[in-house]
Residue, then its C-alpha position, 0 to 999 in steps of 0.5 A: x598104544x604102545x606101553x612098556x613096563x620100566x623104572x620111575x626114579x623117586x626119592x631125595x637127592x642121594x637117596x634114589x628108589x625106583x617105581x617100577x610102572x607100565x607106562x605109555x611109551x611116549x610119556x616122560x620118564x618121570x610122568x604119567x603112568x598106568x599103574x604101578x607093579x612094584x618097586x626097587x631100592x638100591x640101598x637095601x642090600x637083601x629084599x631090595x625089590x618087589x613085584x607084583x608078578x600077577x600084574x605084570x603078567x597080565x600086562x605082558x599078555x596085553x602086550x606091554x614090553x618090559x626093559x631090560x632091567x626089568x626082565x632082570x628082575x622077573x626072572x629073579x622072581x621066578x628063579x626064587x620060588x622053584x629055588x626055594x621049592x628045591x632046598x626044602 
């Protein structure tokens, strides 16, 4: 089974937020999913995101590939704990 890590589009008309969900490859974008990890908000200009690092580990330990969106904002969230780490 292959599985990826991707964004499911929410929201109303005009006001869009994405699900950010491990999903089987071969469902629809928009349809079943396995579990959900996190979110993104792109209207929010400071914290427009959240993801549960620990889970999406996990799946990637399993064998699930993430998009590229989605490594973007992996990498955000371990670049922020060492940058934070390092101003103190």
């Amino acid at each position: 089974m292959a599985v990826k890590i991707r964004m499911t589009r929410m929201g109303s008309n005009k006001k869009p937020f994405f699900r950010i969900v491990v999903a089987d490859v071969k469902r629809k974008i928009n349809g079943q999913y396995l579990e959900i990890v996190g979110w993104y908000d792109p209207k929010k200009k400071n914290n427009n995101f959240e993801l549960k690092l620990d889970r999406v580990d996990y799946w990637i330990c399993k064998g699930a590939e993430a998009s590229d969106s989605v490594k973007s904002f992996i990498r955000k969230l371990r670049k922020a704990p060492a940058a934070a780490a390092a101003a103190t």
